[in-house]
C-alpha positions as CSV (number, residue, x, y, z in Angstrom):
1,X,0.0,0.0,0.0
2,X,1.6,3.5,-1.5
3,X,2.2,5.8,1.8
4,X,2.6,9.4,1.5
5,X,5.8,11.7,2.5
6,X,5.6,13.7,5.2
7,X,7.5,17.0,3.4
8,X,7.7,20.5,4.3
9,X,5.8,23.2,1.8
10,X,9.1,24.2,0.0
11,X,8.7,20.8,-1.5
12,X,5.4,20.8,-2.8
13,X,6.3,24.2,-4.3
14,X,9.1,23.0,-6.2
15,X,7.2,20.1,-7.9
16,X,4.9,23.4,-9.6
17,X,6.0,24.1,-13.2
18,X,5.0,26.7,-15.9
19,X,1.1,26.1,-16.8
20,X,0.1,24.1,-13.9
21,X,-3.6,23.7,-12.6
22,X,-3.9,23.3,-9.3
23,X,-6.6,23.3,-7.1
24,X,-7.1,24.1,-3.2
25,X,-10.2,23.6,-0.7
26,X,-13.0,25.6,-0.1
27,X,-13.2,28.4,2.5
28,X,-12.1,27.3,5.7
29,X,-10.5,24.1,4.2
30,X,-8.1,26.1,3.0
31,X,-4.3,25.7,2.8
32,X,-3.4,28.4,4.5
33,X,0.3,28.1,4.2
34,X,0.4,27.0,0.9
35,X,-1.5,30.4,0.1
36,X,0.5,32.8,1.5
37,X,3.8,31.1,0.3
38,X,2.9,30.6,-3.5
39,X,4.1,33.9,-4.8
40,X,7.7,32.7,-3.6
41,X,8.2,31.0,-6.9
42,X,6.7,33.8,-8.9
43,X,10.7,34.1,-10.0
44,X,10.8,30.3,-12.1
45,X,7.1,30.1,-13.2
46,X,4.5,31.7,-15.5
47,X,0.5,31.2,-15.9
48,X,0.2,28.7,-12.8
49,X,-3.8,29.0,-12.7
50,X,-5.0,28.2,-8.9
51,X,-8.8,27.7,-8.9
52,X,-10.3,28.7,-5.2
53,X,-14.0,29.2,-4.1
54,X,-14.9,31.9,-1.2
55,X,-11.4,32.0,0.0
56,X,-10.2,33.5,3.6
57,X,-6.5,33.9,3.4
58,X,-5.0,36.3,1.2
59,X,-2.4,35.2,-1.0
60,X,0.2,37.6,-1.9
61,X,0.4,35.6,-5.5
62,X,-3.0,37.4,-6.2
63,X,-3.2,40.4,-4.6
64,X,0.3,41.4,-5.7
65,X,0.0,42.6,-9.2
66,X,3.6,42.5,-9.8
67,X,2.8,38.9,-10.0
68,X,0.1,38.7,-12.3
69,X,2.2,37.1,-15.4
70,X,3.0,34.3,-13.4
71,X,0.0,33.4,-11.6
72,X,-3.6,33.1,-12.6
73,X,-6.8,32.9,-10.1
74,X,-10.3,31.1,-11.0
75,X,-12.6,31.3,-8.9
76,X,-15.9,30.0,-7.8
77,X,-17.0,32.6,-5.4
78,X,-15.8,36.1,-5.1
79,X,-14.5,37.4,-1.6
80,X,-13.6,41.1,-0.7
81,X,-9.9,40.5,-1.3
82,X,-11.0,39.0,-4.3
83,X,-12.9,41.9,-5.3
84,X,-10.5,44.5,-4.6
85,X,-7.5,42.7,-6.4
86,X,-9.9,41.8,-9.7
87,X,-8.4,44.8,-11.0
88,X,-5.0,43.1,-11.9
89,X,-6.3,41.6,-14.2
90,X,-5.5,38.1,-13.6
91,X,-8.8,36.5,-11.7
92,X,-11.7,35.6,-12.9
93,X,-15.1,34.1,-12.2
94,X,-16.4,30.9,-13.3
95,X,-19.9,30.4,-13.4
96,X,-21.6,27.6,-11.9
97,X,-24.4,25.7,-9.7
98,X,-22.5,24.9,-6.7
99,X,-23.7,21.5,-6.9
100,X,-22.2,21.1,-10.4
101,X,-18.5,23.2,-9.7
102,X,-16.7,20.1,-9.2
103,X,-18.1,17.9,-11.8
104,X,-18.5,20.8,-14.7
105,X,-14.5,22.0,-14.1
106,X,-13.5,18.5,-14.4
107,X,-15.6,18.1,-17.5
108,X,-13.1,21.0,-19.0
109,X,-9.7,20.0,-17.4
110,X,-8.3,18.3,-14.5
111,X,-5.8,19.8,-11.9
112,X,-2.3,18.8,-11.8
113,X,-2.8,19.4,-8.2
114,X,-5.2,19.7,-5.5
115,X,-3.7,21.1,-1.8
116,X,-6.0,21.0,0.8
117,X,-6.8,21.0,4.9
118,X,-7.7,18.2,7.0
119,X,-7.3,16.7,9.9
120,X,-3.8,13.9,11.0
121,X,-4.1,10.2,10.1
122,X,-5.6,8.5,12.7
123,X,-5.1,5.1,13.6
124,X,-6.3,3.1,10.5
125,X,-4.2,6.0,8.5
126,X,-8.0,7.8,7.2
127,X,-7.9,11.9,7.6
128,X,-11.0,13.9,7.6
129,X,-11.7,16.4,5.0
130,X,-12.1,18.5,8.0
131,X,-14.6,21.3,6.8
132,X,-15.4,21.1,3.6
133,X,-16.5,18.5,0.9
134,X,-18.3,20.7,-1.4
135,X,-15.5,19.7,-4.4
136,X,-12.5,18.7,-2.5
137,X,-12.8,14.7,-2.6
138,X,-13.6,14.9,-6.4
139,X,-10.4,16.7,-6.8
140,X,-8.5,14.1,-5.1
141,X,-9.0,11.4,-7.3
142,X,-9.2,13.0,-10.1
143,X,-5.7,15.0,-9.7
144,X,-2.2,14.0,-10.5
145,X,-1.0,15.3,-7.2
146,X,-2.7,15.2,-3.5
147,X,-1.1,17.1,-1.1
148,X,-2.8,18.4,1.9
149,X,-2.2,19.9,4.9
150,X,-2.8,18.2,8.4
151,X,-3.8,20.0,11.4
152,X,-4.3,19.2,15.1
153,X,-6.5,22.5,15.3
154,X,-9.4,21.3,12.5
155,X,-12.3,19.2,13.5
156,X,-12.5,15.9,12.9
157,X,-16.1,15.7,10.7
158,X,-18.1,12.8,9.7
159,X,-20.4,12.0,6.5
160,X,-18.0,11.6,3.9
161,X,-15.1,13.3,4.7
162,X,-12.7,10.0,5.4
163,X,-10.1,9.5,2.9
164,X,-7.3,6.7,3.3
165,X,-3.3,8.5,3.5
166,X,-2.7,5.7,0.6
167,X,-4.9,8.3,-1.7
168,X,-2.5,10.9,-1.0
169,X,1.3,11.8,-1.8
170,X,2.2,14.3,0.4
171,X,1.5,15.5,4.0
172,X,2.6,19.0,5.7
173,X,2.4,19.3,9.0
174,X,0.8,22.4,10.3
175,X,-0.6,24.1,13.6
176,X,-2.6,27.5,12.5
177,X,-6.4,28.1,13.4
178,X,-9.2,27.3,11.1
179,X,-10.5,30.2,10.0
180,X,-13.5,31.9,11.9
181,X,-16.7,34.2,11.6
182,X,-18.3,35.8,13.6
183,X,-22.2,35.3,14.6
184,X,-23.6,38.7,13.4
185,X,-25.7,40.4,15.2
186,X,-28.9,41.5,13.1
187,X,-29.9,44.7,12.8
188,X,-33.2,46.2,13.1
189,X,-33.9,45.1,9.6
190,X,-32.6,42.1,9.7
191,X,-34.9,41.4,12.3
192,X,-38.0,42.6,10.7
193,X,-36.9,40.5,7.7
194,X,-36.4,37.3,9.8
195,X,-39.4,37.7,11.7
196,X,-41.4,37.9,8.3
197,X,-39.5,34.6,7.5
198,X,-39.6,32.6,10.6
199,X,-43.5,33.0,10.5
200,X,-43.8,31.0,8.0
201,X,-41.7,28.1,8.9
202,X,-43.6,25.3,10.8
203,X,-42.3,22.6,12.8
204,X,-40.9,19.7,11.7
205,X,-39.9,22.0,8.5
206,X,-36.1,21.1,7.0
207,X,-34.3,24.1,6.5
208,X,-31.6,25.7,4.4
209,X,-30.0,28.9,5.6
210,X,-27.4,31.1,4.6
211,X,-24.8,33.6,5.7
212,X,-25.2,36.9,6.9
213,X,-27.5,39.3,9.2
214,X,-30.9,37.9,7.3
215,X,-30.4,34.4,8.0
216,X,-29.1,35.0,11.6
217,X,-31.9,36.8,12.2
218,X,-34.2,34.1,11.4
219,X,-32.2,31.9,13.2
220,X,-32.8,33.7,16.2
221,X,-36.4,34.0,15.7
222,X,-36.8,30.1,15.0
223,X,-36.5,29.6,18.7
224,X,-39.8,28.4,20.2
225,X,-40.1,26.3,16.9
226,X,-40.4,22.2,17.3
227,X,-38.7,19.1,15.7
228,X,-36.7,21.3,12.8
229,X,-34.4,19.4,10.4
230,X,-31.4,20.7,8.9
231,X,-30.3,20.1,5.1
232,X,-28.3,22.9,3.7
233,X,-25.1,23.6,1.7
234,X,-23.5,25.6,4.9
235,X,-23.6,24.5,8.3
236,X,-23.7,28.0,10.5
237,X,-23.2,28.7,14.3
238,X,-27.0,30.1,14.4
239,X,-27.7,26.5,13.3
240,X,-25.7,24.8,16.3
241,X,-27.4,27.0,18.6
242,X,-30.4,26.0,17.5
243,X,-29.3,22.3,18.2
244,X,-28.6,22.7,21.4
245,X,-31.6,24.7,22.4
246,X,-33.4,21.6,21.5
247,X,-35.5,23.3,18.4
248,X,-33.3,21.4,15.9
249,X,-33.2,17.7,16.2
250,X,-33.6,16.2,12.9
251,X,-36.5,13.7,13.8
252,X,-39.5,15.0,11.1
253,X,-37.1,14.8,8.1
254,X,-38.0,12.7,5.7
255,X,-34.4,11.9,4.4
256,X,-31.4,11.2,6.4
257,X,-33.5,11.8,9.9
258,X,-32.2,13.1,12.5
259,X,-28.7,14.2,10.6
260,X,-27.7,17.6,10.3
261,X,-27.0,17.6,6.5
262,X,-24.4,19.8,5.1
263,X,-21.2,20.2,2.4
264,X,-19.1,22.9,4.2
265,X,-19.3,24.3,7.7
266,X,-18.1,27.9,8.6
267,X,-18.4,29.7,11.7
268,X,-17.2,30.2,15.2
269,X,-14.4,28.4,17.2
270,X,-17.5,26.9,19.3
271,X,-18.8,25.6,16.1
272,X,-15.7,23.9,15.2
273,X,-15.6,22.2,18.5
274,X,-19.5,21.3,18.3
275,X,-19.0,19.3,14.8
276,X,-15.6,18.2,16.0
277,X,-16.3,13.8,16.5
278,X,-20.2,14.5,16.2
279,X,-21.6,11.9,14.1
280,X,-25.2,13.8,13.8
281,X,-23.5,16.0,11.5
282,X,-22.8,15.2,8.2
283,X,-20.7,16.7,5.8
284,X,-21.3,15.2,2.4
285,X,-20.7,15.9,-1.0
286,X,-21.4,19.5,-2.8
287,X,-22.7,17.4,-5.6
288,X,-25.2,15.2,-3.6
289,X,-26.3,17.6,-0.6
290,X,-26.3,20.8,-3.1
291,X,-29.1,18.6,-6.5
292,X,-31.9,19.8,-6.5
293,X,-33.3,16.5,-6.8
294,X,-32.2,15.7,-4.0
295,X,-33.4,18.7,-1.7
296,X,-36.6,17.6,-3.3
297,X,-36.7,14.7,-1.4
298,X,-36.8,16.2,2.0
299,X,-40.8,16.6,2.6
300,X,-41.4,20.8,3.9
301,X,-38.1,21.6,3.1
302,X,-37.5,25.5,3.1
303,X,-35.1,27.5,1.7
304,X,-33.7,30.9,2.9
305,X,-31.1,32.9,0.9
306,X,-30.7,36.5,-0.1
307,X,-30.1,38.8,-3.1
308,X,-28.4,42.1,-4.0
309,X,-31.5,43.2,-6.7
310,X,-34.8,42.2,-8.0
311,X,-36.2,43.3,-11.0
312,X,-40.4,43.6,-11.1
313,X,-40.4,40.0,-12.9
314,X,-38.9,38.6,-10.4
315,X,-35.4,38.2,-11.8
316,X,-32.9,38.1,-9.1
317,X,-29.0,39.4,-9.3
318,X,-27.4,38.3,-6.0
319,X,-24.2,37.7,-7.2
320,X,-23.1,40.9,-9.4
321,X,-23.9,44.2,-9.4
322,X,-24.4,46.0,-13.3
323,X,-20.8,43.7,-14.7
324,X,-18.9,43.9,-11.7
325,X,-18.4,39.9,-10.3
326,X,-19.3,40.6,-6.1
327,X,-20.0,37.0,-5.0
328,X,-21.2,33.7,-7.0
329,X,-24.4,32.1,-7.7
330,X,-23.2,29.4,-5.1
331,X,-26.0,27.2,-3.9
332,X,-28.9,29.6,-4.1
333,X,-30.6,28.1,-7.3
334,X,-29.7,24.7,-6.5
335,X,-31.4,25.2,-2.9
336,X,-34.7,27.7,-4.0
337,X,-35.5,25.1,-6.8
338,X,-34.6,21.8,-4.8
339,X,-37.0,22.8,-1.9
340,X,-40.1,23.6,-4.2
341,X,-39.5,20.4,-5.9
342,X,-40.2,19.1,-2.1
343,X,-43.6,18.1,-0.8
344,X,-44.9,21.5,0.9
345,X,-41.6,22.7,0.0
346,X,-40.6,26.8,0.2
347,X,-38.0,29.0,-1.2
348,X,-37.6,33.0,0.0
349,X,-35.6,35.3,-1.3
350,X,-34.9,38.3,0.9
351,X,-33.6,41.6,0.9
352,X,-33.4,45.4,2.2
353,X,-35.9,47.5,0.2
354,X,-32.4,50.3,-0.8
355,X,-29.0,50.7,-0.4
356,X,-26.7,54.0,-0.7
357,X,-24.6,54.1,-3.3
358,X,-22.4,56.5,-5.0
359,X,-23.7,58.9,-7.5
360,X,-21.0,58.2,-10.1
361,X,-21.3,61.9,-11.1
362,X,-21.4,64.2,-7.7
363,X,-19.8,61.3,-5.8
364,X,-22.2,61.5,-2.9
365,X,-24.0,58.3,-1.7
366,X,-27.5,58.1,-2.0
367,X,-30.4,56.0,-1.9
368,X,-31.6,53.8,-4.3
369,X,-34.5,50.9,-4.9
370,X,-33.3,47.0,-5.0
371,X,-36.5,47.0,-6.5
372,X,-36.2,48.0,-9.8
373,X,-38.0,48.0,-13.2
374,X,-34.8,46.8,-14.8
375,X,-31.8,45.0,-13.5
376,X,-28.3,47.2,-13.7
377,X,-27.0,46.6,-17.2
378,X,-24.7,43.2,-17.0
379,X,-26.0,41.8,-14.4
380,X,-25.8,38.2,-13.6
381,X,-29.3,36.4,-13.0
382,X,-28.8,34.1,-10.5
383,X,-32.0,33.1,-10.2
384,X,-34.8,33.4,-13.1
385,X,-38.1,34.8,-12.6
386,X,-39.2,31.2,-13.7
387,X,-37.8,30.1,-9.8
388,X,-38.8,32.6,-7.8
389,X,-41.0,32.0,-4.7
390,X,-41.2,34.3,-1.5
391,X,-39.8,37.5,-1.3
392,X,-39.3,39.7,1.7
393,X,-38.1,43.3,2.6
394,X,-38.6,45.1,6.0
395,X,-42.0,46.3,4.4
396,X,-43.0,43.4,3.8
397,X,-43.3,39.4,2.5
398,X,-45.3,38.6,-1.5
399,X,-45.2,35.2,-2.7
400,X,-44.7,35.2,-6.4
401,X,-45.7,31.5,-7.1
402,X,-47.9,30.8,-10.2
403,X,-48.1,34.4,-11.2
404,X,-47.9,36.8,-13.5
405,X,-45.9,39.4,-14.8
406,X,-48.6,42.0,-14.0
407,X,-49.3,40.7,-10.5
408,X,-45.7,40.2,-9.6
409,X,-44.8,44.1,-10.4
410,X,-48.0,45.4,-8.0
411,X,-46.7,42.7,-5.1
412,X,-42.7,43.5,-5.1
413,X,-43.7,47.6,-5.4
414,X,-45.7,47.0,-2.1
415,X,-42.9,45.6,-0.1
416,X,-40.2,48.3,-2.1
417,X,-39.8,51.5,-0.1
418,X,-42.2,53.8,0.1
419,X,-40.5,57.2,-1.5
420,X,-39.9,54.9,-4.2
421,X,-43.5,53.0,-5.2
422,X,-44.4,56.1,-7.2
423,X,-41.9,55.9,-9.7
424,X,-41.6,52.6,-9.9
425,X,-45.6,52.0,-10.9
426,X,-44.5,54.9,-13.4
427,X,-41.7,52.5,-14.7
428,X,-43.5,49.5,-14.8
429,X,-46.6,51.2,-17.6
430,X,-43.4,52.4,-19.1
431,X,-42.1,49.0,-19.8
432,X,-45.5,47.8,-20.2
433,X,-45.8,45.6,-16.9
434,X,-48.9,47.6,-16.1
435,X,-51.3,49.5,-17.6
436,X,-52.6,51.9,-14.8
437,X,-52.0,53.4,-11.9
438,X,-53.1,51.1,-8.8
């Protein structure tokens, strides 16, 4: 049985050559020291593409752009460092269902290597996959080199995280943190948002959530509820506190019962330690937990995620704004179609009624509709009209299901902000949505 070679990181760096793919883990999985020591061999290489999704650390290789000749950067999901160094000119989006990233990428090319985090060996020689499965384990067999970095310090996970040392060629020993968020504390919005929500989720509902102030807030507000399930792409501290409050427990589901379903978990040191040798959580594949087909199968499944703009159609752009790449589609369509495939199923879409932006021309910020008649010219639809279900600001919640264009414009300008409903029922007999004043 082939063992691997326990090898310090200058190693792995000298087996990269000129044109090599490589690909690391998601998010808190990682490689942290692999990332901020690529751009030593910026010197002896040129177009090294790394593919990443939502990264944490930031690599000087990227956000450099005196090395932007020598290293490339795809991506799955945009961060803030990601954003700020697109720029350079040498990073770039790919577009995907989460549940298809893995699969589709290796339907175009396959890496030369894949570096992840994970857990030591332990006594039968398996590691754990630690914190993320979303693409990682397809990676491994398909690349031409494993390497991955072990860690005391991650979480030993369970689902199907487990892969045998025999499937890997090299091992780095490490010792830094996983990387952490914090639980947000929602805002007064936020609140009135997740309050809106939470009403309609009943118990013994499975639920998908995401990140951010919106789906904390109905976290929080989910207390009081009874018998809740869990099947969602991202396992979040709100969730764990629900757990252990006794309001999730996993015993109504219809598929997988009583297991907390995820492919990636991200949040606070406690929820590290929570997962950490907790079978009731599972961490599965991106391209199993994340079909549609099968969120389907989870009877009352509901679906929580949010968006950046919404034209009067329902079109939703949650991932760009106008051309400008600001996220990733992620799981949201996968999820909000999965749980209306499911018996009872429901799928909301939720966000503020405006933002302040910049007035390109005086420079000041002001206030602007999400709700608009048209979406911001190149902006990515990351979910169709065709899929929308729910959809909630702080003035209020519509359901869109089953209706048309006509009805849908006079629902999402009730819920837009008030000192904007006026010219937006002007906009929509403009564009011909409606044909009088209501």
């Amino acid at each position: 049985m082939k063992q691997p070679r326990y090898v310090q990181l200058e190693e792995i760096l000298n087996l990269i050559q000129p044109n090599f793919d490589i690909v690391v883990g998601m998010a808190a999985a990682e490689p942290q020291m692999f990332m901020t020591h690529l751009h030593t061999i910026a010197d002896r290489v040129k177009n090294v593409t790394v593919t990443n999704c939502l990264p944490f650390v930031n690599g000087e290789f990227y956000m450099n752009e005196k090395y932007k000749t020598s290293f490339f950067l795809d991506t799955w999901f945009y961060s803030g460092t990601l954003r700020k160094a697109h720029s350079h000119g040498n990073i770039s989006f790919i577009p995907n269902h989460l549940h298809f990233a893995g699969k589709k990428r290796l339907d175009y090319k396959k890496p030369d290597l894949f570096i992840g985090a994970a857990t030591p060996p332990d006594k039968n020689g398996f590691i754990s996959l630690s914190l993320s499965n979303v693409y990682e384990k397809e990676m491994i067999v398909a690349a031409s080199i494993v390497a991955i970095e072990i860690n005391p310090n991650f979480p030993r996970t369970f689902g199907d995280m487990e892969v045998h040392i025999s499937d890997i060629d090299y091992l780095i020993e490490t010792s830094y943190e996983a990387p952490t968020i914090p639980n947000a504390e929602p805002n007064e919005k936020d609140t009135l948002i997740g309050n809106l929500i939470a009403s309609e989720i009943h118990d013994g509902d499975t639920i998908q959530l995401g990140i951010g102030g919106i789906p904390n807030a109905v976290s929080k507000a989910l207390f009081g509820k009874k018998d809740l399930g869990i099947h969602t792409e991202m396992f979040t501290s709100g969730m764990m506190d629900l757990i252990k409050a006794g309001v999730i427990n996993g015993k109504k589901k219809s598929l997988l019962p009583g297991k907390h379903v995820c492919c990636f978990a991200l949040g606070t040191k406690e929820l590290y330690e929570f997962i950490d040798d907790n079978p009731s959580v599972m961490i599965l594949n991106g391209g199993y937990v994340n079909d549609p087909a099968i969120i389907g199968l989870n009877d009352n499944q509901v679906s929580i995620n949010s968006t950046i703009e919404i034209d009067l159609t329902g079109q939703c752009a949650s991932e760009s704004i106008g051309t400008q790449q600001f996220s990733g589609t992620g799981g949201q369509s996968d999820t909000a179609v999965g749980a209306q495939n499911a018996k009872n199923g429901r799928s909301f879409m939720a966000l503020y009624s405006t933002a302040w932006v910049r007035n390109p021309e005086t420079l000041e910020k002001e206030e602007v509709s999400k709700i608009v008649v048209m979406l911001k010219p190149g902006a990515a639809v990351s979910l169709s009209r065709n899929d929308v279900d729910f959809v909630a600001t702080e003035y209020g919640m519509v359901s869109l299901r089953g209706t048309n264009i006509r009805e849908r414009a006079k629902k999402l300008i009730s819920i837009a902000h008030p000192k904007f409903r006026q010219e937006l029922t002007r906009q929509a007999i403009e564009a011909g949505y409606l044909h009088e004043l209501f």
